[in-house]
N, C-alpha and C positions, 0 to 999 in steps of 0.2 A: 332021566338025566337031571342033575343038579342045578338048580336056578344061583347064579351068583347075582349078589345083590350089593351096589354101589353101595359103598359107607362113604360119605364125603367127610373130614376132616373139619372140626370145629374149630374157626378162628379164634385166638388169642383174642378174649374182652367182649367177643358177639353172645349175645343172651342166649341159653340154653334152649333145645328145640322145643316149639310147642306141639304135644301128640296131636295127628289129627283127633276131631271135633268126630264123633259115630255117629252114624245117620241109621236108624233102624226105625221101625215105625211109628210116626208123632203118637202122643198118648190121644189127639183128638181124632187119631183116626180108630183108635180101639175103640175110644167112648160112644160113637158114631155106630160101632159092629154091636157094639152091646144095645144102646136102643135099639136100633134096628133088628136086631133079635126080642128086644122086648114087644117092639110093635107087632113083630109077627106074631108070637104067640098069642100078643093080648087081643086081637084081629078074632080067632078062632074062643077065646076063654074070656070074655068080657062080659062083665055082672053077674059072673060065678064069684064064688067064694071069698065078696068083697069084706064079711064082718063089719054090715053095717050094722047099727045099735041108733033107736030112736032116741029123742031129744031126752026127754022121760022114761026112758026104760033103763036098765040097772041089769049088769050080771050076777052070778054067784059070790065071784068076787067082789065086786062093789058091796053088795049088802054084809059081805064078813068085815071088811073094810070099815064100812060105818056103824056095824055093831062094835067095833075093835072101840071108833070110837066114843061113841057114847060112852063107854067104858073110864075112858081118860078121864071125861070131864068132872066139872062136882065134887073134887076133890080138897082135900083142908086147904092144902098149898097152894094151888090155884085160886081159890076162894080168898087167902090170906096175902097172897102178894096184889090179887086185883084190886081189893079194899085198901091197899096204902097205897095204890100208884092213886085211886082214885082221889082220896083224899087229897094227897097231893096235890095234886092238879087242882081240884077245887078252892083250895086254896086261895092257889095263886090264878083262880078267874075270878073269885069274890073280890079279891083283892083291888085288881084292874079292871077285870072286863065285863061280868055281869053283874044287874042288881042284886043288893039283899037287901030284903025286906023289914024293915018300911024303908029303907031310902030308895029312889025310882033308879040310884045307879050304885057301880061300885065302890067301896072304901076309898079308894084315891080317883076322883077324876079325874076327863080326858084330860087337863090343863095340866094337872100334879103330873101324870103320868108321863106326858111330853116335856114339863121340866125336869126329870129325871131322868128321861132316857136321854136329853142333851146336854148333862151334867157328865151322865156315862159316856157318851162318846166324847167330850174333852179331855176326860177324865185318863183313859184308854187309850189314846190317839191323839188328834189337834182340834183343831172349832173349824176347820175344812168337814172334817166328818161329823163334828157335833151339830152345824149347820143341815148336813145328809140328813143328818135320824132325825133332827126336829120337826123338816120336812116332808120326812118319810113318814111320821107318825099322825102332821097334820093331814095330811094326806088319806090316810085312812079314814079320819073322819070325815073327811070332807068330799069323799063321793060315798057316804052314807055305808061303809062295812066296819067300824071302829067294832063294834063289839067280837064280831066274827073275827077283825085281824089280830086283837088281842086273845082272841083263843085260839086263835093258830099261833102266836109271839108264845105263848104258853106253854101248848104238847110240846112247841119245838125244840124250848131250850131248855125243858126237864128231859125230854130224850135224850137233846145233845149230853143234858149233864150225869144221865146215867150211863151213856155211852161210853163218855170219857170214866167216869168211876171203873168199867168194865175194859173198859179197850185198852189205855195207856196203862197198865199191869201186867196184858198182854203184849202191849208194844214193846216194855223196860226186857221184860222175857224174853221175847223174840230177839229181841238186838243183843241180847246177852249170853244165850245159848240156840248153835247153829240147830241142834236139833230138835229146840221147841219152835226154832220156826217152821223145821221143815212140816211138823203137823200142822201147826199154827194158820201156815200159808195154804194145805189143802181147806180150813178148814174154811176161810175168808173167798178161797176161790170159788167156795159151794156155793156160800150165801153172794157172792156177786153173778155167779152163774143164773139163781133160781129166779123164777120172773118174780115180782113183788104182788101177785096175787097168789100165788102160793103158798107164800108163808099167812097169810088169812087161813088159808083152808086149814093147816096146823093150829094157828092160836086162835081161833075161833071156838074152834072145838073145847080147848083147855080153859078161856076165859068168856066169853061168849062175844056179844056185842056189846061194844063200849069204849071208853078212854080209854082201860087197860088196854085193849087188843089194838087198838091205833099205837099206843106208845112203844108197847112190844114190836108190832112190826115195823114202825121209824128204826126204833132199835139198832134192831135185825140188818134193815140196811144201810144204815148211817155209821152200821160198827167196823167194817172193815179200812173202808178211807185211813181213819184215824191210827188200825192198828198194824197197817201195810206202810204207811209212809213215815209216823212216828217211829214202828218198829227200823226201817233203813235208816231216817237220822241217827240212831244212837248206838245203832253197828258202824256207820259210815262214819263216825270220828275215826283222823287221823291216827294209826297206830304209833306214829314217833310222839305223839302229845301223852299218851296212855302208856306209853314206856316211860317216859321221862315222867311223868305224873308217879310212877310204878316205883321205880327207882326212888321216892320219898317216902315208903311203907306205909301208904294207903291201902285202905280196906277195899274189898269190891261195895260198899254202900257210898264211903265216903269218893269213890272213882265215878261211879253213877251219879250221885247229888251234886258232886262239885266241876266235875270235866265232862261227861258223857250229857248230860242233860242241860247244861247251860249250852255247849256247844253244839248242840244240835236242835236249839230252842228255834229259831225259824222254819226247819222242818219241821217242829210238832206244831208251831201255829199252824203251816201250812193244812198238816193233815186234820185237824180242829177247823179251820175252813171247807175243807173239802165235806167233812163229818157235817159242817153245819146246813151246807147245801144240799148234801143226800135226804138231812132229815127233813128239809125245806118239800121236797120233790114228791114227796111222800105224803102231802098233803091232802089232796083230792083222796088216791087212795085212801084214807087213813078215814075219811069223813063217810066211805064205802060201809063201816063196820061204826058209824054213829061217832068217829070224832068229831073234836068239836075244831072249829077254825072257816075261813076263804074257799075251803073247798065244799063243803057244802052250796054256799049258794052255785059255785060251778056245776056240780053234780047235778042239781035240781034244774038247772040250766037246762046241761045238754040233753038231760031225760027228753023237755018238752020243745027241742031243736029252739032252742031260744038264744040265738046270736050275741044279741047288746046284753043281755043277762048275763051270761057265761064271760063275754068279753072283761070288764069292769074287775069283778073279784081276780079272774086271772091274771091279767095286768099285775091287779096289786099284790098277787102274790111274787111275780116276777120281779116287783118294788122289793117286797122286804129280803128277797136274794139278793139284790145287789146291794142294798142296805148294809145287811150281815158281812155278805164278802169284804165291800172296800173296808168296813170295821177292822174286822179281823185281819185284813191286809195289812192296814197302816196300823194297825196295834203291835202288825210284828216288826214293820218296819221302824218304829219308834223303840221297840226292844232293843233292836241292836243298833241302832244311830246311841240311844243311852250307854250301852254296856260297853260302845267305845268311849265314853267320855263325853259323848256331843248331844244335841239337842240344847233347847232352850233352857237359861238358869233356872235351875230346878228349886231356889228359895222364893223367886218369882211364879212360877206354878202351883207352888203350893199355897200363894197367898193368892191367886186366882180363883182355883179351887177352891179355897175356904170361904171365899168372899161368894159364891157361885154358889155354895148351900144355902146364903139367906133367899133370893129370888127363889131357890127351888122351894124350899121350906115353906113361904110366902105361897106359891103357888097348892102345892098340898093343902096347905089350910084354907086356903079360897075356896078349891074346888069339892069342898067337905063340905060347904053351908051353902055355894052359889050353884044354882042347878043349873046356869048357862054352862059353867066352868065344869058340873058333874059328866053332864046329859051333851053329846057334841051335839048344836044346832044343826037341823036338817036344810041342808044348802040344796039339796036334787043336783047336783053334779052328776052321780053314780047315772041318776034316771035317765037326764041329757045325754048323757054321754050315749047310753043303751039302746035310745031314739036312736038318737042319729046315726048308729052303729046298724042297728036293725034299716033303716031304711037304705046306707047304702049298701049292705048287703043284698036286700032285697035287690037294689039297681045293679049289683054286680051277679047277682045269681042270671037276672031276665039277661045281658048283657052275654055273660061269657055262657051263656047255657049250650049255645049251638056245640062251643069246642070244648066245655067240660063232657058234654053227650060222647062227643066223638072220639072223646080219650078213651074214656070207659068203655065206650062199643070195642072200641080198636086191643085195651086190652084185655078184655071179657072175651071176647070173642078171637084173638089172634093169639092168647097167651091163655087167659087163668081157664075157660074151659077146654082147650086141647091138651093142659097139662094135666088138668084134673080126672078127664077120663082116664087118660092112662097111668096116670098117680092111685087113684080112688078106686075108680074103676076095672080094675085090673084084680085079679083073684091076689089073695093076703101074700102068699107063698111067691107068684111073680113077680112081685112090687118086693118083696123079699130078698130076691134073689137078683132082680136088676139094681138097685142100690149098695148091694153089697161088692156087686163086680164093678158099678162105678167108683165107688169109694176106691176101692182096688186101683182103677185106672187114673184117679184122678192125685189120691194123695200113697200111694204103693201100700207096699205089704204092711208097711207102720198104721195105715189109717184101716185094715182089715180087722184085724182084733176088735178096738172100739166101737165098731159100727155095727159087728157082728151081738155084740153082746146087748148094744142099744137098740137095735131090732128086735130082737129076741126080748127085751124088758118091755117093747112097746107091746110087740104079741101077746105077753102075757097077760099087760094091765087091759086089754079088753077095748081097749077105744081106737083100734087102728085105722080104720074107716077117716076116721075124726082128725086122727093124725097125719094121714095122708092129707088129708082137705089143707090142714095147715104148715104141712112141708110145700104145698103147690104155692099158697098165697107165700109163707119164706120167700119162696125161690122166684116166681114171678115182682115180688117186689126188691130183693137185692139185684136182679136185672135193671132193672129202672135205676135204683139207686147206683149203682155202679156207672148206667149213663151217665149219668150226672156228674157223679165223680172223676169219669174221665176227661169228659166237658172242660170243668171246671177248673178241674186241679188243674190240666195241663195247661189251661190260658192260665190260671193264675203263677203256674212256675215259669213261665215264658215271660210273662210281663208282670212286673216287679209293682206295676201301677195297682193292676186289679190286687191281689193280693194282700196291697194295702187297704182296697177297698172293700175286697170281701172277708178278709180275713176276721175283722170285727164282728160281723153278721154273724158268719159261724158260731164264733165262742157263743155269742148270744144264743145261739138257737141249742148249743149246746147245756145251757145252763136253765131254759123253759120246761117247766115239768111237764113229761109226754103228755097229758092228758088234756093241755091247753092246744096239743095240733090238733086235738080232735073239734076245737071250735070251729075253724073255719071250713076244714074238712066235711065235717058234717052240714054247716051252711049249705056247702055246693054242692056236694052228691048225693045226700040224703041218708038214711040208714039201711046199710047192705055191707057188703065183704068187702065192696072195693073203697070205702069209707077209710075201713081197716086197712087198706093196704097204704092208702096214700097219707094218713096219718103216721103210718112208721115208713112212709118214704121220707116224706118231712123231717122226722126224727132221727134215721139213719144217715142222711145223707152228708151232714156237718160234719162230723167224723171221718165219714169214707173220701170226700173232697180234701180235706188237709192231708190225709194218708197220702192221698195219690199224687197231692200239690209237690211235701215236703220228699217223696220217691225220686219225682222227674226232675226235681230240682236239682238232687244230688248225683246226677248222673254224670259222669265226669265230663268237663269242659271239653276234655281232649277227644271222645269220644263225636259229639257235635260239632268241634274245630274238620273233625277229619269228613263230616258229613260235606259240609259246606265248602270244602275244598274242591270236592269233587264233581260240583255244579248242584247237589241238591236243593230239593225247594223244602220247603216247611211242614208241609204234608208228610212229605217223605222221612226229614229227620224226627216226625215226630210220631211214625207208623214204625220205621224201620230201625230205629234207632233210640229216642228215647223210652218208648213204652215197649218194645224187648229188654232195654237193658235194668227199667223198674218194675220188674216182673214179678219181685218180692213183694214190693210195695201194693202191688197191686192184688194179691193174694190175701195180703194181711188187711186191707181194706176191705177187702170182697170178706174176709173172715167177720168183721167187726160188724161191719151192712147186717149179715146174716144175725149172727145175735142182736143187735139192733133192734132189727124188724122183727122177730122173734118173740124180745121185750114185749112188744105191742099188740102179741096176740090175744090176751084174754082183756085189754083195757079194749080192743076193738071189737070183741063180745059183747060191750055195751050197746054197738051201735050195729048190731044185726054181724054179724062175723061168722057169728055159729061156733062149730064144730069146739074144738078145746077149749075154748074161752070160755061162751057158753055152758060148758061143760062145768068148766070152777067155778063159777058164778051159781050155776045151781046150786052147787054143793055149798055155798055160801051163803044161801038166801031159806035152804030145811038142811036141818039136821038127816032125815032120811033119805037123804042126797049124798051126805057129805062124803060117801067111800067111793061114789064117781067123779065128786069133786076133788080128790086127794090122786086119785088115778088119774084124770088127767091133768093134775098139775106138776106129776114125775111124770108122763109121758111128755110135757113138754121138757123138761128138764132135762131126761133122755134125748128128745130132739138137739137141745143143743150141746148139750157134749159132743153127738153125736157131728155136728154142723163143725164145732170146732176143733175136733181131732182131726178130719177130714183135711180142711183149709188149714191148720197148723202144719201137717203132713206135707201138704203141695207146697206151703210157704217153703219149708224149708226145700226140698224139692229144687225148689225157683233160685233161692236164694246159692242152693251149689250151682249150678246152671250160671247165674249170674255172676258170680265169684270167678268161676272157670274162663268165663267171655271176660270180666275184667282182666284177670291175670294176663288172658292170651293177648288180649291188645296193649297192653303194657309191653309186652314182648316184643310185640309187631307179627306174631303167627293168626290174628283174628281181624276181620273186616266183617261191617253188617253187612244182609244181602244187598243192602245199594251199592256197595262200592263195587260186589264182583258180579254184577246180572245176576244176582239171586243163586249162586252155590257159593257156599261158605268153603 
């Protein structure tokens, strides 16, 4: 018998129907069938066929790997470019920062050199930032690192300035043919993808140890900033400006020099800022392979857990970032207050200026004959400060020891070893195949292919054992972080106060080069994995809290008007309501976490980590290492594509899903589960 079915008639002006909403099975109840399938088998197949590989021991592969490269190195060209980076550089440390003999300092002393750098920041900018740098520069000497800060002031901004020689060429390109970006951009996403001990493992090989390989890999990753954001400024000019510029029979050069590049001149300062802080961050690292600079005495530091040590130089390198940035900030914000016509009389600046070289000039010549003026007097600032650093650490170690014990038990033992068993522990093939059906479940058939092949690339490079160990700390420390993030963000998008308050903190912590959370980190827990974990909790967590802030925030008004209508409490609009409806947000945060903490794997090989880290760090330290240290620094890099194909996958995912609930309550066909008892 035929079922008829009611059609009711659509009013005149009433919004189109919204399809019901499918209910078939949540993806967390698949993921749930799939462990639980992985449990069982691993139950019966556990410490079978893990491919573990000892700390020191080497495969087939590894050894063809590091015979590949010995091969590379010793080469003219290699040879030939590292001898004029060095020179270089030598240079301009004779210059500034260390002695040459006979004089006990260098060509210009500290005095000349501080009046020069406060000549340049007026010069550049206003006497706001000229005041910054003169500052910022007595400073350095005056807690005893002037020589170290001027060799870090050195790599960084022949880096920068080889950077910008190589980047903004690339940028003018990219902005000016869609399809050298599209290589351009895979090319920049690599090198922002790869950890920054990995590219060591590469130019180590090629140049050895020394200035050259520090400045190469500053390089490496200070190059993209400059050639992703300059490259958008000078695509992103107005097409009606370029037409009308067009229409006067302008060349593609004279279009470039005279419209495309003045008008997109705050953008390229920008990405020249961002360029300058990458090279900044790169510090520590860079003093890994014998640069020279601030990070060295850090390094030397955390070797021997030495708190007020380490503390002091990282400070001041954290000084010359914000130094650099507000410069380069207010340099560009005086570009274009000028290029409108404004700013201060420019006949009056320039007799500032002029008048500004005799003091400097005065200064220079002092500090050529005066050895106060050469050599900065030893104040022990640095040392005090190191004291007193070391001792309340110490009072804060005895103090918080009970509940730092109890975090770490709690997550030692509640998270990182029950995941690790059955991450590690689990035969190659089953940790295989459960991953690949999670991917599946979590990000669909889009995140199956890529995971498929990054499994498959880890299996072959030989260190899977290794890689499991550091998919578990991943994944147990974006858990952590994500708490946080939820914490946080959502009080800060609820209350407009915090926000204001912490939002600052943030940037800040976002702009400290990772290797300075491993100061206090190591203070309190000592040297082990979980050191590692909480250093890139630290590290990751500033980022995933803004993500999740800037989500819930935007979640529409009308949304939470209708929450609050219906008697709910706060709990509720902010379980049921706001963090279902930033689900995206919340995805692409949980993405970011993950590479994040990820970053932090092989810097926390420093401090007992083990597994991958460990791994590059070998391969860092002999040459007959270096084919395990190359393999596992693309099995990291495999990890994280691998991480963010996955979580790009589920974003978008979330983001239909989300889209879909917007649209339907715009309609009025969608209510969260509070308003209807929990069926939508």
């Amino acid at each position: 018998m035929a079922t008829i079915t009611e059609t009711r008639p659509v009013e005149p002006g009433a919004p189109p129907p919204v399809e019901p909403e499918t209910r078939g099975v949540p993806r967390w109840a698949w993921g749930l069938v799939v462990v639980a399938g992985w449990i069982g088998v691993w139950t019966f197949t556990k410490g079978t066929d893990t491919l573990v590989l000892g700390g020191l021991d080497q495969t087939g592969l590894h050894d063809r790997l590091s015979e590949f490269g010995a091969s590379l190195g010793d080469s003219p060209l290699t040879n030939g470019v590292g001898d004029t980076l060095e020179a270089f550089v030598d240079f301009f440390r004779r210059l500034i920062a260390v002695p040459t003999p006979p004089r006990p300092a260098a060509e210009i002393g500290w005095l000349g050199v501080v009046a020069i750098a406060t000549w340049i920041g007026y010069a550049v900018a206003n006497w706001r930032i000229a005041l910054l740098v003169g500052l910022s520069f007595v400073s350095f000497g005056a807690f005893g690192y002037w020589e170290d800060s001027m060799d870090l002031l050195v790599v960084t901004l022949v880096s920068v300035l080889l950077t910008v020689l190589i980047g903004f060429p690339l940028a003018v390109w990219m902005g000016l043919s869609r399809r050298a970006a599209r290589y351009i951009t895979l090319l920049i996403d690599l090198l922002q993808t790869m950890p920054t001990f990995v590219y060591l493992v590469f130019v180590v090989i090629l140049f050895g140890i020394g200035v050259p390989t520090a400045i190469i890999c500053t390089l490496a990753y200070a190059l993209p900033p400059i050639v992703r954001i300059a490259g958008f400024g000078i695509r992103d000019v107005s097409p009606t400006t370029i037409e009308a510029t067009d229409s006067l029979g302008q060349t593609t050069w004279q279009r470039l020099v005279k419209v495309q590049i003045p008008m997109a001149r705050s953008t390229i300062i920008l990405g020249l800022n961002q360029t300058i802080l990458a090279a900044l961050s790169m510090a520590i690292i860079a003093s890994y392979v014998a640069g020279p600079g601030l990070g060295r005495p850090v390094l030397s530091a955390l070797t021997r857990n030495n708190f007020g040590d380490s503390l002091v130089p990282g400070l001041l390198i954290v000084l010359m970032g914000i130094m650099l940035d507000r410069t380069t900030t207010a340099a560009s914000q005086r570009s274009e207050v000028v290029a409108r016509g404004g700013g201060e009389d420019p006949r009056r600046r320039r007799l500032l200026l002029a008048g500004g070289l005799v003091p400097v000039a005065f200064a220079v010549w002092y500090s050529r004959f005066e050895l106060d003026a050469a050599v900065f007097p030893e104040l022990g600032w640095g040392d005090a400060i190191a004291d007193v650093s070391n001792r309340l650490m110490e009072s804060a170690v005895d103090i918080l020891e009970p509940l730092t014990s109890a975090f770490r038990d709690a997550v030692s033992y509640g998270m990182l070893n029950p995941m690790q068993e059955l991450l590690a522990d689990s035969p190659w093939w089953l940790s295989f195949t459960g991953i690949l059906l999670l991917s599946l479940v979590i990000g669909g058939a889009k995140a199956l292919l890529p995971t498929l092949i990054c499994l498959s690339g880890i299996r072959f490079l030989d260190l899977w054992h290794d890689s499991m160990i550091v998919l578990n700390m991943t994944i147990v420390a974006t858990v952590l972080v994500m708490i946080i993030a939820v914490v946080f963000g959502v009080w800060m998008a609820r209350d407009s106060r915090v926000d204001l308050a912490l939002r600052p903190l943030l940037d800040a912590g976002q702009t400290i080069p990772a290797f300075v959370y491993l100061i206090p980190a190591l203070a309190l827990f000592g040297s082990s994995r979980f050191t590692a974990i909480v250093a890139g909790l630290i590290y990751a967590a500033p980022a995933a809290v803004k993500l999740v802030a800037d989500g819930v925030g935007q979640v529409s008004a009308g949304a939470v008007e209708a929450g609050r209508s219906v008697g709910s409490t706060k709990w509720q609009e902010i379980i049921k309501v706001q963090l279902p409806m930033a689900k995206g947000s919340l995805v692409l945060a949980t993405n970011q976490g993950l590479l994040y903490v990820l970053a932090m794997v092989v810097i926390g090989g420093l401090v007992g980590a083990q597994a991958l880290g460990y791994d590059v760090i070998l391969g860092l330290s002999s040459s007959e290492k270096w084919g395990k240290g190359l393999a596992a620094g693309l099995s990291i890099v495999l990890l994280g594509i691998m991480i963010d194909r996955i979580a790009r996958a589920a974003a978008e995912r979330a983001g239909a899903g989300h889209q879909a609930r917007e649209r339907a309550f715009r309609l009025g066909g969608w209510r969260p589960a509070i308003f209807t008892g929990g069926v939508r």
